[in-house]
C-alpha positions as a printed NumPy array, in Angstrom:
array([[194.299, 131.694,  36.467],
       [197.082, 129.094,  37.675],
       [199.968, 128.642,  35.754],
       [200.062, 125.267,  33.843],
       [202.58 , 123.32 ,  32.334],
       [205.128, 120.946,  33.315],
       [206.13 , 120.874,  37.377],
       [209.514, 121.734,  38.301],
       [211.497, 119.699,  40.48 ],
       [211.687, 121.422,  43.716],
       [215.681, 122.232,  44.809],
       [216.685, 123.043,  48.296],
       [220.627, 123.371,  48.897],
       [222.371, 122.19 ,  52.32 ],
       [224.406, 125.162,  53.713],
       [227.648, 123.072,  52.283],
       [226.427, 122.951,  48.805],
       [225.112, 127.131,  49.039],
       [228.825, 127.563,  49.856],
       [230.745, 125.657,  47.405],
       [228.627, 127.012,  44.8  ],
       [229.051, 130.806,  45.669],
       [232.893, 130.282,  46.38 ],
       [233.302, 128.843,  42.454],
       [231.288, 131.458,  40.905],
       [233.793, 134.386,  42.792],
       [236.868, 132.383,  42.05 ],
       [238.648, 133.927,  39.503],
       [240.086, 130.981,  37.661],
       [236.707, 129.662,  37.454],
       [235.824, 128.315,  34.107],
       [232.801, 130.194,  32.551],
       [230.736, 127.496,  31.903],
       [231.113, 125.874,  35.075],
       [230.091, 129.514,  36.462],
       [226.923, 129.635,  34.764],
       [226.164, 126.406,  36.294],
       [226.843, 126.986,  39.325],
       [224.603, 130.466,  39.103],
       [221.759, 128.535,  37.705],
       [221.251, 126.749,  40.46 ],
       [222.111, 128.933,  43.129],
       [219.158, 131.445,  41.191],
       [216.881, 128.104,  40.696],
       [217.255, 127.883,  44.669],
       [215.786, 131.185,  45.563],
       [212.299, 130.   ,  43.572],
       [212.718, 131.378,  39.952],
       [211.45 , 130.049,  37.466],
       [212.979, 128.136,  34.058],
       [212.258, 131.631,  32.457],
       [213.2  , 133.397,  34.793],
       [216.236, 132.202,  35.356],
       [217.659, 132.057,  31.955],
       [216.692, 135.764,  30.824],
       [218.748, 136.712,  33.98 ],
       [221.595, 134.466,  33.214],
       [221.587, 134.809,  29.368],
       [220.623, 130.687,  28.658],
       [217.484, 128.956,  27.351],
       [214.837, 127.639,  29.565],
       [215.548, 124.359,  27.979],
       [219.288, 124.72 ,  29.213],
       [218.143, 125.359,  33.038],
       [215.77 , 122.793,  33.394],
       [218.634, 120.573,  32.377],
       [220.762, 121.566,  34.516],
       [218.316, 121.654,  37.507],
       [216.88 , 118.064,  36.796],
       [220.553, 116.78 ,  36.979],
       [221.242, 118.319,  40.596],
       [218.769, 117.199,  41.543],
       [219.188, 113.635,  40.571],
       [223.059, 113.903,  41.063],
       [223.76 , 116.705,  43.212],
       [226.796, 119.082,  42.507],
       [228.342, 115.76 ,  40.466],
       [225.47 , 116.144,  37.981],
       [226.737, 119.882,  36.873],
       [230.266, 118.129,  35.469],
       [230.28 , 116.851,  32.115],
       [228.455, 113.614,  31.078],
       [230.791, 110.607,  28.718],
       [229.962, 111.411,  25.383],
       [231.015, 109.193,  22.578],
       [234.383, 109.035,  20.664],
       [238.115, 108.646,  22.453],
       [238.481, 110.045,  25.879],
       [239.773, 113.293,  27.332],
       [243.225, 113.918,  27.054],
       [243.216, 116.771,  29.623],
       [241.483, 117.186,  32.67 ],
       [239.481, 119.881,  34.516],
       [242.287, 119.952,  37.008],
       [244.915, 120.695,  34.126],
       [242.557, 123.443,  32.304],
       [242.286, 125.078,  35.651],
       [245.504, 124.657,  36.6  ],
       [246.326, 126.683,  32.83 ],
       [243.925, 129.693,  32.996],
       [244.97 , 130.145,  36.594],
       [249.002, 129.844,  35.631],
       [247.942, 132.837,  32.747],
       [246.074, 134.689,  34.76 ],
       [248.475, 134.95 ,  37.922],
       [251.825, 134.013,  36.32 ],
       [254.53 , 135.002,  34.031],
       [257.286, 133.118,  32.307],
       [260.538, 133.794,  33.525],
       [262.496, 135.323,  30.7  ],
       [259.308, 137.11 ,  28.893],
       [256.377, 139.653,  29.888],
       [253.833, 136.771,  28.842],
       [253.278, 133.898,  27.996],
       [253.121, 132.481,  24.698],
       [251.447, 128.635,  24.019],
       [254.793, 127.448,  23.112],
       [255.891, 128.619,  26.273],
       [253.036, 127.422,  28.039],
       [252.941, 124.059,  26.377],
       [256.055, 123.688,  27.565],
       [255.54 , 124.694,  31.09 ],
       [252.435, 122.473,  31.918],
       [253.435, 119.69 ,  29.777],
       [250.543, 120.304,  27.284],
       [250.567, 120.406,  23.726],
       [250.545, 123.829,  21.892],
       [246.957, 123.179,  20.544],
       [245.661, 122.516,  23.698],
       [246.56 , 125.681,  25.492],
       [245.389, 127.898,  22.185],
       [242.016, 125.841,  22.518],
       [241.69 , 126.448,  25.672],
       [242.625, 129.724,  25.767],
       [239.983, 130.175,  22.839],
       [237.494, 129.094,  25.019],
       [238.236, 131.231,  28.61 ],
       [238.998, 134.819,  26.006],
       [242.289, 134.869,  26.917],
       [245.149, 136.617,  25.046],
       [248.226, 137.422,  26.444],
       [250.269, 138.716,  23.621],
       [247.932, 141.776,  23.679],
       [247.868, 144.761,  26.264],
       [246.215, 148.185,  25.804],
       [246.64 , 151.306,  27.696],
       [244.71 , 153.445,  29.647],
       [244.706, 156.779,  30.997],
       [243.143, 158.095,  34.661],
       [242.486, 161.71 ,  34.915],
       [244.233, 163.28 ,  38.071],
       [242.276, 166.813,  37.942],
       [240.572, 167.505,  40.723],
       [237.87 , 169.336,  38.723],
       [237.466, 166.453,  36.065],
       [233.522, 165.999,  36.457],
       [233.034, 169.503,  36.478],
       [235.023, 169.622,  33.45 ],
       [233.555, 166.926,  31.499],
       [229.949, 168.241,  32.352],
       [230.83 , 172.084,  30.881],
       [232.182, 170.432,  27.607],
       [230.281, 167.676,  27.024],
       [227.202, 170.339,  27.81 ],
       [228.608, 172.362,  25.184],
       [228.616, 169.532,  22.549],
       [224.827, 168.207,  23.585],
       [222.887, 171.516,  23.705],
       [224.9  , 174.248,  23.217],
       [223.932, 178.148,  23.549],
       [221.744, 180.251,  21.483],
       [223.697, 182.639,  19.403],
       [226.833, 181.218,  19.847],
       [229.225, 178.844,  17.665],
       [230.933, 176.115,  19.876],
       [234.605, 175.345,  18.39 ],
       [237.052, 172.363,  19.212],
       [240.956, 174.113,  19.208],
       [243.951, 172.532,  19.494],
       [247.187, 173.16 ,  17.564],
       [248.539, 169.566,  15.581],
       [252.512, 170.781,  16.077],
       [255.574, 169.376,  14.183],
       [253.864, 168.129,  11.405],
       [257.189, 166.961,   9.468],
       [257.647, 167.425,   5.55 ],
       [259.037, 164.303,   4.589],
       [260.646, 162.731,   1.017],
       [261.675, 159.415,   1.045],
       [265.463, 158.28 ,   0.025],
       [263.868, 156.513,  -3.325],
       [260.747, 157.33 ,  -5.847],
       [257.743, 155.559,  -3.891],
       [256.748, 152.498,  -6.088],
       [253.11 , 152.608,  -6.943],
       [250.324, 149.511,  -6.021],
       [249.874, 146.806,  -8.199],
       [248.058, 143.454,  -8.538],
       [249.093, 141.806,  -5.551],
       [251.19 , 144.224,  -4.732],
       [250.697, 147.842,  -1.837],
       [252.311, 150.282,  -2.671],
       [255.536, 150.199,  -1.152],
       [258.115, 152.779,  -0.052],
       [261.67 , 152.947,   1.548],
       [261.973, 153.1  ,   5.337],
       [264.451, 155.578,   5.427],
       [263.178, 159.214,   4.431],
       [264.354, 162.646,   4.656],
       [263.635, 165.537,   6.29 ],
       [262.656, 168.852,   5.117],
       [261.478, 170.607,   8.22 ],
       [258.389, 171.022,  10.609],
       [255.052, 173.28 ,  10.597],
       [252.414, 173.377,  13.363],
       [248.36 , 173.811,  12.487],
       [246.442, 175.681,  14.845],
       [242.279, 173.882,  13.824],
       [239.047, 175.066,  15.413],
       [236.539, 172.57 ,  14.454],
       [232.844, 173.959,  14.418],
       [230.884, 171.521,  16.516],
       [227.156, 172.196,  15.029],
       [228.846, 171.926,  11.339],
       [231.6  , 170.323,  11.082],
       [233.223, 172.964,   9.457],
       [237.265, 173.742,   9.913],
       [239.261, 177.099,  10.323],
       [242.702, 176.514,   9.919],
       [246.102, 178.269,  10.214],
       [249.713, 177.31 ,   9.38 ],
       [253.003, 178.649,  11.494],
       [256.22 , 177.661,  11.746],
       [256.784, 178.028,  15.11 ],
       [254.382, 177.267,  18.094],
       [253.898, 179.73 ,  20.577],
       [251.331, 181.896,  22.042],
       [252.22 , 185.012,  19.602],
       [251.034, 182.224,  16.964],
       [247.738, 181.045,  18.996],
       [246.776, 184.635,  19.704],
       [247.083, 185.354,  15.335],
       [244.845, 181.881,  14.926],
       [242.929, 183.887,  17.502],
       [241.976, 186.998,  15.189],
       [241.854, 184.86 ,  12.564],
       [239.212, 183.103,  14.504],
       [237.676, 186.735,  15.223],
       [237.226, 187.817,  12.153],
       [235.109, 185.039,  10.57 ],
       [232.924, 184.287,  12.654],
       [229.878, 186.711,  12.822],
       [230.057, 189.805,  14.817],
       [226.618, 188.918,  16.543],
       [227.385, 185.812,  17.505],
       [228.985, 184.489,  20.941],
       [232.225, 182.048,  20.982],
       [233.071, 179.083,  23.011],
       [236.068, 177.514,  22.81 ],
       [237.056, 174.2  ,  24.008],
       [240.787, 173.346,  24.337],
       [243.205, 171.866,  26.575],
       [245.954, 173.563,  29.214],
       [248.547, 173.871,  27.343],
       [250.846, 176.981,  28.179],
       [250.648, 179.258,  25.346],
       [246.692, 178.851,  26.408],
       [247.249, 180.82 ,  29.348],
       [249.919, 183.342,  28.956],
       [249.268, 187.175,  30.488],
       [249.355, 187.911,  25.878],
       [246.859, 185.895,  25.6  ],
       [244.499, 186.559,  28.928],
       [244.787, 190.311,  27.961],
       [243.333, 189.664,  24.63 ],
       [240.474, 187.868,  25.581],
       [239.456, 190.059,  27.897],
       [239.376, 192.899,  24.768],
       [237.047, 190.584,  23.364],
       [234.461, 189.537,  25.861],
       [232.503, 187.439,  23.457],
       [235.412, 184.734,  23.447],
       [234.687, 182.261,  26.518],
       [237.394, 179.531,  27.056],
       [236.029, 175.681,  28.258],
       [239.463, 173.552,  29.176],
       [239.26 , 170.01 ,  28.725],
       [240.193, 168.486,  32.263],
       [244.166, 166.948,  32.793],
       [245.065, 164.099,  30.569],
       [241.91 , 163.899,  28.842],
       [242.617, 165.083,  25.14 ],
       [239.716, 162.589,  24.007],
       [237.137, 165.062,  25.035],
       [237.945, 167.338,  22.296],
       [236.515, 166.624,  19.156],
       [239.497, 168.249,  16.718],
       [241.66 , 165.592,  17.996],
       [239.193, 163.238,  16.096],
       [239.537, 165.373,  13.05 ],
       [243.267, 165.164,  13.419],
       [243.038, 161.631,  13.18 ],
       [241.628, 161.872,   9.439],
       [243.856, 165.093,   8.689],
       [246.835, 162.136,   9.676],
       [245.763, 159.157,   8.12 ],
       [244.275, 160.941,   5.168],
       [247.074, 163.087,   4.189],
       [249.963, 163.351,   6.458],
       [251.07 , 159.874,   6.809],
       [251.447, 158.523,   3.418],
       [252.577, 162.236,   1.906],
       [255.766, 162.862,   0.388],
       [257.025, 166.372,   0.207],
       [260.414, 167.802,  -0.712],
       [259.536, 171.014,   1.365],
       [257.584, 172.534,   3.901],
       [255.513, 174.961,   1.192],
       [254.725, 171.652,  -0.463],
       [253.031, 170.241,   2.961],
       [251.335, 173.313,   3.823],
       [249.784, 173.877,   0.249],
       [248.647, 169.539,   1.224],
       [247.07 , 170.639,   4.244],
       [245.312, 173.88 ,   2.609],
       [244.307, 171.793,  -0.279],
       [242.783, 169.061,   1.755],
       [240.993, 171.459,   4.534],
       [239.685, 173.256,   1.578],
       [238.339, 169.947,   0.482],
       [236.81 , 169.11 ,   3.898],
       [235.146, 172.319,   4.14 ],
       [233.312, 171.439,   0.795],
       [231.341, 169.129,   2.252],
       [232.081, 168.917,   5.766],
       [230.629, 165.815,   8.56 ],
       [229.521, 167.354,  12.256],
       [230.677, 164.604,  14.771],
       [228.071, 163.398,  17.127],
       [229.205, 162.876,  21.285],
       [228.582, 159.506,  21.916],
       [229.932, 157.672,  25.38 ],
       [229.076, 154.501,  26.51 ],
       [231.344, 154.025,  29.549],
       [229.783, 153.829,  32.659],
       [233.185, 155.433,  34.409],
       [233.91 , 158.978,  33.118],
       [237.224, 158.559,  34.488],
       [238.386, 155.925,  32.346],
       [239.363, 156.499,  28.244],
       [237.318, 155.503,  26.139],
       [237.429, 152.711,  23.704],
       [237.056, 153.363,  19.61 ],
       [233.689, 152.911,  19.672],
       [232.825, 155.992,  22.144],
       [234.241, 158.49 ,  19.648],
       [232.693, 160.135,  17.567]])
């Protein structure tokens, strides 16, 4: 059956207006909207539909058929805002462009970034004008994050063995996440902390004082959740090869034992080689360089920090340890498997919050 409904006006661009449309929607300082403009009709061009065009491109049917009946009446001067009522513009296209192209390819002199005072001042503009149109093109220059690239040569290897491990690990075997959480400082501040109120945190001096360090060795039990956990003083591999038989000695004789953890020296030393190979049913899975993220018990470390350690005051390091005990204890009660999500498309990359566990 033929299609029915209203016919669209048919659009054919000259080889001038192909190219200034394709060279906005790659510029850079483009704004958005005039971007999606310019796609519509490049896309209403090659034959598409209304439809078509606007599940592609995110919009409403009713939105490209606007747009397409006004180049077509107007030309490229039809995609530019009509007069709409109330006092005119106070700022042009030519100044917003000129802005998001200054704070995208610019900095201020005596600063890392810009600020809108700063700005404002620069282009002339008022300070509610550059936050309004920063608003509007996402931009925020007072906030950078990080990022770290992987330089192992073996990183997809790695990240398939571990990342293996966590989706479908082996039969008869327990899958742990090991790291050691080292100088984990017992720390009493100068004054009594004053408790929360009404209105009021809790607050507590800045200055504190300190009592000494401990370091936790963790293996975090993938299927489970569950923690085994072991306190030292000092952190080297004659303390990683005692979390080791401590390791040994509850887990089930029958069962085998993977172990994911990072390359840290006191992994590797000839002490510690010559006891796994004693006890063949141990089988080591490094995380690759630089890529901590990939083991879970760095997640748990997280809650063991802002849980516990962060906010804790403690005259001594028995009084931290017995914390840590006390809340691993706790944990173990009723403990919460973490499940490996990643929604990246580049391995490489870290992850953002939300791909954690």
């Amino acid at each position: 059956m033929a299609r029915t409904g209203r016919p669209k006006a048919e659009l054919i661009l000259s080889d001038e207006e192909r190219s200034a449309l394709e060279g906005w929607v790659r510029r850079r300082s483009t704004s958005q909207a005039w971007a999606l403009r310019c796609r519509i009709i490049l896309a209403c061009a090659e034959g598409a539909s209304n439809k078509d065009v606007a599940a592609r491109l995110g919009s409403t049917a009713h939105a490209v058929g606007r747009w397409r009946a006004r180049f077509v009446a107007h030309r490229i001067t039809g995609l530019g805002d009509m007069p709409r009522s109330g006092g005119p513009r106070s700022v042009t296209d030519e100044q917003v462009a000129a802005l998001v192209t200054r704070t995208l390819q610019s900095a201020p002199k005596n600063a890392t970034h810009w600020s809108t005072r700063s700005m404002a001042k620069e282009l002339g503009l008022s300070q509610s004008t550059v936050s309004r149109v920063w608003r509007a093109f996402g931009l925020q220059p007072h906030r950078s994050e990080t990022f770290r690239l992987s330089t192992d040569p073996y990183f997809v290897d790695k990240v398939h063995d571990v990342v293996g491990l966590y989706l479908d690990p082996p039969e008869r075997a327990l899958v742990f996440c090991v790291d050691e959480k080292s100088q984990i400082q017992a720390l009493d501040r100068s004054q009594p902390v004053l408790p929360m109120m009404p209105g009021v945190p809790q607050r507590v001096t800045h200055d504190y004082v300190r009592a000494g360090t401990t370091t936790l060795f963790a293996a975090l039990e993938v299927a489970t959740g569950k923690v085994i956990g072991s306190l030292h003083r000092r952190h080297r591999a004659e303390e990683f090869k005692k979390f080791l038989i401590k390791l040994d000695k509850e887990v089930p004789a029958g069962l085998e034992v993977h172990l994911v953890l990072d390359n840290y020296a006191t992994h590797k030393t000839p002490a510690i080689k010559t006891w796994l190979l004693a006890h063949p049913r141990f089988h080591l899975h490094s995380t690759p360089t630089g890529s901590s993220w990939l083991d879970l018990v760095e997640r748990w470390f997280a809650e063991l920090t802002n849980k516990q350690i962060r906010r804790g005051v403690h005259k001594a390091v028995q009084a931290l340890e017995q914390d840590i005990r006390n809340w691993i204890a706790a944990w173990n009660t009723d403990p919460k498997p973490y499940v490996w999500t990643n929604r990246r498309r580049d391995p490489r990359a870290r992850p953002d919050p939300r791909d954690r566990p």
